[in-house]
C-alpha positions in Angstrom: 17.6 54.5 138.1 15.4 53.6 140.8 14.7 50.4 142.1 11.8 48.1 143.0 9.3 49.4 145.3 9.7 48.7 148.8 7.5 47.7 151.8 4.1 48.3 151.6 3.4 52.3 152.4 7.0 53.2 151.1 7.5 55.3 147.7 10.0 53.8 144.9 12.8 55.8 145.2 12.0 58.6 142.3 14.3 58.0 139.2 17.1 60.7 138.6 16.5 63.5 135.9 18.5 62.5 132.8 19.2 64.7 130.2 19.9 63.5 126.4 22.3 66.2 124.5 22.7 65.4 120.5 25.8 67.9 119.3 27.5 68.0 115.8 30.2 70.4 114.4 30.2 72.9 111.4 27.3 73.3 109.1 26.6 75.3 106.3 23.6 74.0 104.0 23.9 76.3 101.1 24.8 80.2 100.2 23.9 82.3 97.3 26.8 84.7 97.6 28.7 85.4 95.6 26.4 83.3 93.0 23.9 80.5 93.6 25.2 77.7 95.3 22.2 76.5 96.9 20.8 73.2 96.9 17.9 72.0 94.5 15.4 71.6 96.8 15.8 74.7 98.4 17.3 72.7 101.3 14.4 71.1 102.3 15.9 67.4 102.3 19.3 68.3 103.4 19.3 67.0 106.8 16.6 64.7 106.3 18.6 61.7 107.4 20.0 62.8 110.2 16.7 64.5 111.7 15.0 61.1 113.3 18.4 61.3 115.7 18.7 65.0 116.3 14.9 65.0 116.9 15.0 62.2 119.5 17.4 64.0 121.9 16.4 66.6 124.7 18.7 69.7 123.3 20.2 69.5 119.7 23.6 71.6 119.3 25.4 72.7 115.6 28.0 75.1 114.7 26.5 77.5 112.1 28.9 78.9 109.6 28.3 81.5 108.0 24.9 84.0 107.9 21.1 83.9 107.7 21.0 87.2 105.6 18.6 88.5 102.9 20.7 90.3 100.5 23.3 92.3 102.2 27.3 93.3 101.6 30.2 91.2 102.9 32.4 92.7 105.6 35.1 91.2 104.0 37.2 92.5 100.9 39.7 90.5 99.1 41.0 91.0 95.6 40.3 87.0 94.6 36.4 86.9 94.9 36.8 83.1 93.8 39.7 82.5 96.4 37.4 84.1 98.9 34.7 82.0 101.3 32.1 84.3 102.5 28.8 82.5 103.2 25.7 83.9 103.3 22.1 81.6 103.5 18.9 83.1 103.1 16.6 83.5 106.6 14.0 81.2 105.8 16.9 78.2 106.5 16.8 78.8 110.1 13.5 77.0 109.7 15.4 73.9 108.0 17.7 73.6 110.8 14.5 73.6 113.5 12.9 71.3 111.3 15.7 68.9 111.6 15.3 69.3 115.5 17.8 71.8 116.9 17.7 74.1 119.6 20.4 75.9 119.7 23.3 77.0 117.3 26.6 78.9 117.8 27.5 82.1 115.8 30.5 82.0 117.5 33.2 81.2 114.7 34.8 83.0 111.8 32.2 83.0 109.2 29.5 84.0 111.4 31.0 87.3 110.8 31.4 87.5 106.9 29.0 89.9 106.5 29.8 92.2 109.5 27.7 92.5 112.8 25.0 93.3 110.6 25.0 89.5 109.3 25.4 88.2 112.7 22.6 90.3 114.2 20.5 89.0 111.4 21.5 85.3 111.9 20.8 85.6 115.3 17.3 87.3 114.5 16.4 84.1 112.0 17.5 81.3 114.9 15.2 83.1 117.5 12.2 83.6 115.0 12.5 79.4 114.0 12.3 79.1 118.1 15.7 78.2 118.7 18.7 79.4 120.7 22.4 81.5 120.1 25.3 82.3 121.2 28.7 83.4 119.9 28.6 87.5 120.3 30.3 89.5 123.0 28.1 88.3 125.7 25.6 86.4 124.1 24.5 82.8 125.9 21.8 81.0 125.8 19.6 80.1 128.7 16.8 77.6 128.4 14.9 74.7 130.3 14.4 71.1 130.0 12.8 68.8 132.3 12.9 71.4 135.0 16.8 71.9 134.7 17.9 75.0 133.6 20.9 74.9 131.0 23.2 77.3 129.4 24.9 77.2 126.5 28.0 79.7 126.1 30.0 79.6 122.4 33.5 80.7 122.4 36.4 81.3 119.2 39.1 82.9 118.6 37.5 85.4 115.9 36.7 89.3 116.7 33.2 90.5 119.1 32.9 87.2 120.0 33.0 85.6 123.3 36.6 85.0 123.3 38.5 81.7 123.5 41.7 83.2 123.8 41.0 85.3 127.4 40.6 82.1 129.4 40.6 84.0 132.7 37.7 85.5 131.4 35.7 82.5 129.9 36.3 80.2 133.2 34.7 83.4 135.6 31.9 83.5 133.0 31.4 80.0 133.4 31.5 80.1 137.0 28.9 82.8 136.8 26.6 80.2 135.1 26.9 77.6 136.5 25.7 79.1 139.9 22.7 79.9 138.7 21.7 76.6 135.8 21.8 73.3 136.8 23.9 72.2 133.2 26.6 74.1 131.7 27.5 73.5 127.8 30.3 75.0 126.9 31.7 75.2 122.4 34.4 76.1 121.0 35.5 76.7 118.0 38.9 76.8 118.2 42.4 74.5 117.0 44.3 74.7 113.6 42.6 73.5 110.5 43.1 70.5 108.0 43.3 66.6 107.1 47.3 66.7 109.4 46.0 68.3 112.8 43.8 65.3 113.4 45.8 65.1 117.6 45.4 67.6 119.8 49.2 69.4 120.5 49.0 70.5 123.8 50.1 73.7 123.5 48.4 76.7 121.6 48.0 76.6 118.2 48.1 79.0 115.0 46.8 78.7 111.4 48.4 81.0 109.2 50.0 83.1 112.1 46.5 83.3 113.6 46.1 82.0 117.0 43.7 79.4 117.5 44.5 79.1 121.2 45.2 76.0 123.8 42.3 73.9 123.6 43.0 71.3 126.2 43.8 74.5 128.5 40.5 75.8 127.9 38.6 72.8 127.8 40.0 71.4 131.0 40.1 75.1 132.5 35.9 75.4 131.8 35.2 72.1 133.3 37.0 73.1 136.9 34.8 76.3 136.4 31.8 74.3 136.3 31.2 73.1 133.0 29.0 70.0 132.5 29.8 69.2 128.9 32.6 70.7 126.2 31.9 70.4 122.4 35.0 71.9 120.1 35.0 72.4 116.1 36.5 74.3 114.0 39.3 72.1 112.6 37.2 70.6 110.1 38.5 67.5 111.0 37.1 65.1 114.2 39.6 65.1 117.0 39.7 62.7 120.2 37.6 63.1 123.4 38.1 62.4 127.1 36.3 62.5 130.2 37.7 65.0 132.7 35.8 65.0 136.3 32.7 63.0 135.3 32.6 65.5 132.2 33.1 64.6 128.4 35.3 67.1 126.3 34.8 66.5 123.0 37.9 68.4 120.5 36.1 68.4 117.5 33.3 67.2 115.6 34.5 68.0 112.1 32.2 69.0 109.4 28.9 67.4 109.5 27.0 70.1 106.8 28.6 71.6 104.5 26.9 72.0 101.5 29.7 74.3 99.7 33.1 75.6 99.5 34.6 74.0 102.7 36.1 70.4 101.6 34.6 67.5 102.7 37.2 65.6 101.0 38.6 61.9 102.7 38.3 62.5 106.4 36.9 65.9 105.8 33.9 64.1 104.9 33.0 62.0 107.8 31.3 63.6 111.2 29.7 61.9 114.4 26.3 63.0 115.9 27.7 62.9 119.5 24.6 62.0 122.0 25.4 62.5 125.4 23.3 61.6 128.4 23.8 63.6 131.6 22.4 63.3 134.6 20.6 66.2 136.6 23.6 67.7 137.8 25.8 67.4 134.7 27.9 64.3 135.1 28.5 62.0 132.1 26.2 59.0 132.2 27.1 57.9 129.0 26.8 58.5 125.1 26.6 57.4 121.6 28.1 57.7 118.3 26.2 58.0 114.8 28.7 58.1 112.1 27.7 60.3 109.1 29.4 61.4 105.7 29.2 63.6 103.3 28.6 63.1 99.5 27.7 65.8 97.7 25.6 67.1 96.5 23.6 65.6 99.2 23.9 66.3 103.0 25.1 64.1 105.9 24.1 60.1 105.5 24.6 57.4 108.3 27.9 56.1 107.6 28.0 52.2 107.4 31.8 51.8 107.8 31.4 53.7 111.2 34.3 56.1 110.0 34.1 58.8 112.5 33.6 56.5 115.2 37.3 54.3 114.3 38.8 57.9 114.1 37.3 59.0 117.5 38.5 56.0 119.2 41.8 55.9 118.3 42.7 59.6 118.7 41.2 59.6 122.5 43.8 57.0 122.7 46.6 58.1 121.1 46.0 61.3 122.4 45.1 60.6 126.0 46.3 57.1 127.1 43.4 56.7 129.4 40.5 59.1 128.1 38.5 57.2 130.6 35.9 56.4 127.7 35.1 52.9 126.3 33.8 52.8 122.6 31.6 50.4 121.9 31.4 48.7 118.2 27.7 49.6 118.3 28.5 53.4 118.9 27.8 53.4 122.2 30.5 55.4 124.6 31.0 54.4 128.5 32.7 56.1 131.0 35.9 53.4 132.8 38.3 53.8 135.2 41.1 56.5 134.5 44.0 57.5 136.6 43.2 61.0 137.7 43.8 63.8 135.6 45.4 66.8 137.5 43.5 70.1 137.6 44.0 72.6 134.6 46.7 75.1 136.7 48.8 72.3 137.1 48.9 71.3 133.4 52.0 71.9 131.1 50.4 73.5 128.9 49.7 76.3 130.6 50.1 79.2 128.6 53.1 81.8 129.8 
């Protein structure tokens, strides 16, 4: 910040650009396919308590699953209709989601595509007509400006036409590309194994019933020498540990945070942070803070008391890092320390062959 003034005639020294990020994993707040499982209220309330925080930060970031679609078949065929998740929302619930103060959503993730390219093209026709932001497609980012900086977002996953996690080479020129031309880089991913046990990241890729779900340290790491200002991962519908990399906070997974039907929110299934992150005008992590939410249906995310998500956070960076060169406050509040220096992504173990 910048200090006192100084002798008479000279200008304070002009305070640096800060930028305030609010990100949360998967959401989903109601479909009417194959029946009616949509809340009462239309949806209205749903994210009423978490809006006064998504509201007060710069740039607000979710994970959309599934489709904003009026009527419309599923791409996907399966013999078991009740064994089957395909989620479809009606249009008009992009506006609940800019109501509730977001900015930009990623279509890039399994479900975005359950009713083709069709669905997604209409999701991605709702999210720009409510005034926000996408990307997930083949190609698709999002480019916008705040306080005179110019950010990009750019969604990756492991699932078909979408930017894809998978060709790293690819993603980390990409992200070179970008962040030569915008002063922030956000980088998601929706990537990682699913359920309650895959809590730790493995360091190593990763499958979920034979499907590769790729090497998200790799990737995460690998975006971050590219340029990448700040990593946000979901997909294993659990929360997963974070670290700071370079000045830069990777986050493995934010779990569910709105799911109004058919994924579980079940024990830790249920509990989700609202990760606010403060960066400074040339990306580096300043610092951030943790709002613990659950989930108990039928209603939508709540502030969490017992600062669930936050406990879990804390001690996977740990046990999963050592040194994740992050401090977590009892209050929420997330510092950057001192961390032993982490060697570049090429020179990981990981690396894939």
């Amino acid at each position: 910040m910048g200090g006192p003034s100084g002798p008479k005639g000279v200008a304070a020294e002009a305070a640096p650009t800060l930028i305030t990020i609010a990100s949360v994993g998967d959401m989903m707040i109601g479909t009417e396919f194959p029946q009616n499982h949509l809340p009462d209220d239309d949806a209205v309330s749903f994210l009423a308590h978490v809006t006064p925080i998504l509201s007060a930060a710069d740039i607000a970031f979710g994970n959309l699953e599934g489709v904003l679609m009026d009527g419309g078949e599923p791409a996907k065929k399966c013999s078991n209709p009740s064994a089957c998740y395909l989620f479809r929302s009606p249009t008009r619930y992009a506006q609940r989601y800019r109501d509730a103060g977001f900015d930009v959503l990623s279509l890039a993730n399994n479900h975005a595509r359950d009713f083709g390219e069709e669905g997604r093209t209409s999701s991605m026709e709702a999210i720009a007509a409510a005034g926000m932001h996408h990307s997930g497609r083949v190609d698709d980012f999002a480019s916008l400006e705040q306080d005179g900086l110019k950010i990009a977002v750019l969604a990756y996953a492991v699932t078909k036409n979408s930017n894809m996690l998978l060709d790293y080479e690819l993603a980390f020129t990409t992200v070179a590309e970008f962040a030569a031309t915008h002063d922030i880089v956000i980088v998601s991913f929706h990537g990682g194994a699913e359920g309650a046990d895959v809590t730790h990241v493995p360091f190593a890729e990763e499958e979920y019933y034979g499907e590769p779900r790729g090497d998200i340290v790799w990737f995460a790491r690998g975006v971050v020498d590219a340029g990448a200002d700040l990593v946000i991962g979901h997909g294993p519908h659990v929360v997963r540990g974070m670290e700071r990399y370079k000045d830069r906070l990777i986050a493995y997974s934010l779990g569910n945070f709105a799911t109004y039907y058919g994924i579980s929110v079940a024990g830790i299934k249920g509990i989700a942070p609202i990760l606010t992150t403060t960066l400074d005008g040339e990306g580096k992590f300043i610092e951030g803070n943790i709002v613990s939410t659950i989930q108990l249906r039928p209603d939508g995310p709540s502030i969490d008391p017992k600062n669930r998500a936050l406990n879990l956070i804390r001690g996977l960076s740990v046990e999963d890092f050592g040194e994740p060169g992050l401090a977590f406050l009892p209050d929420g509040s997330v510092l950057p320390v001192d961390r032993p220096d982490v060697p570049n992504h090429e020179l990981a173990p990981s690396r894939p062959n």
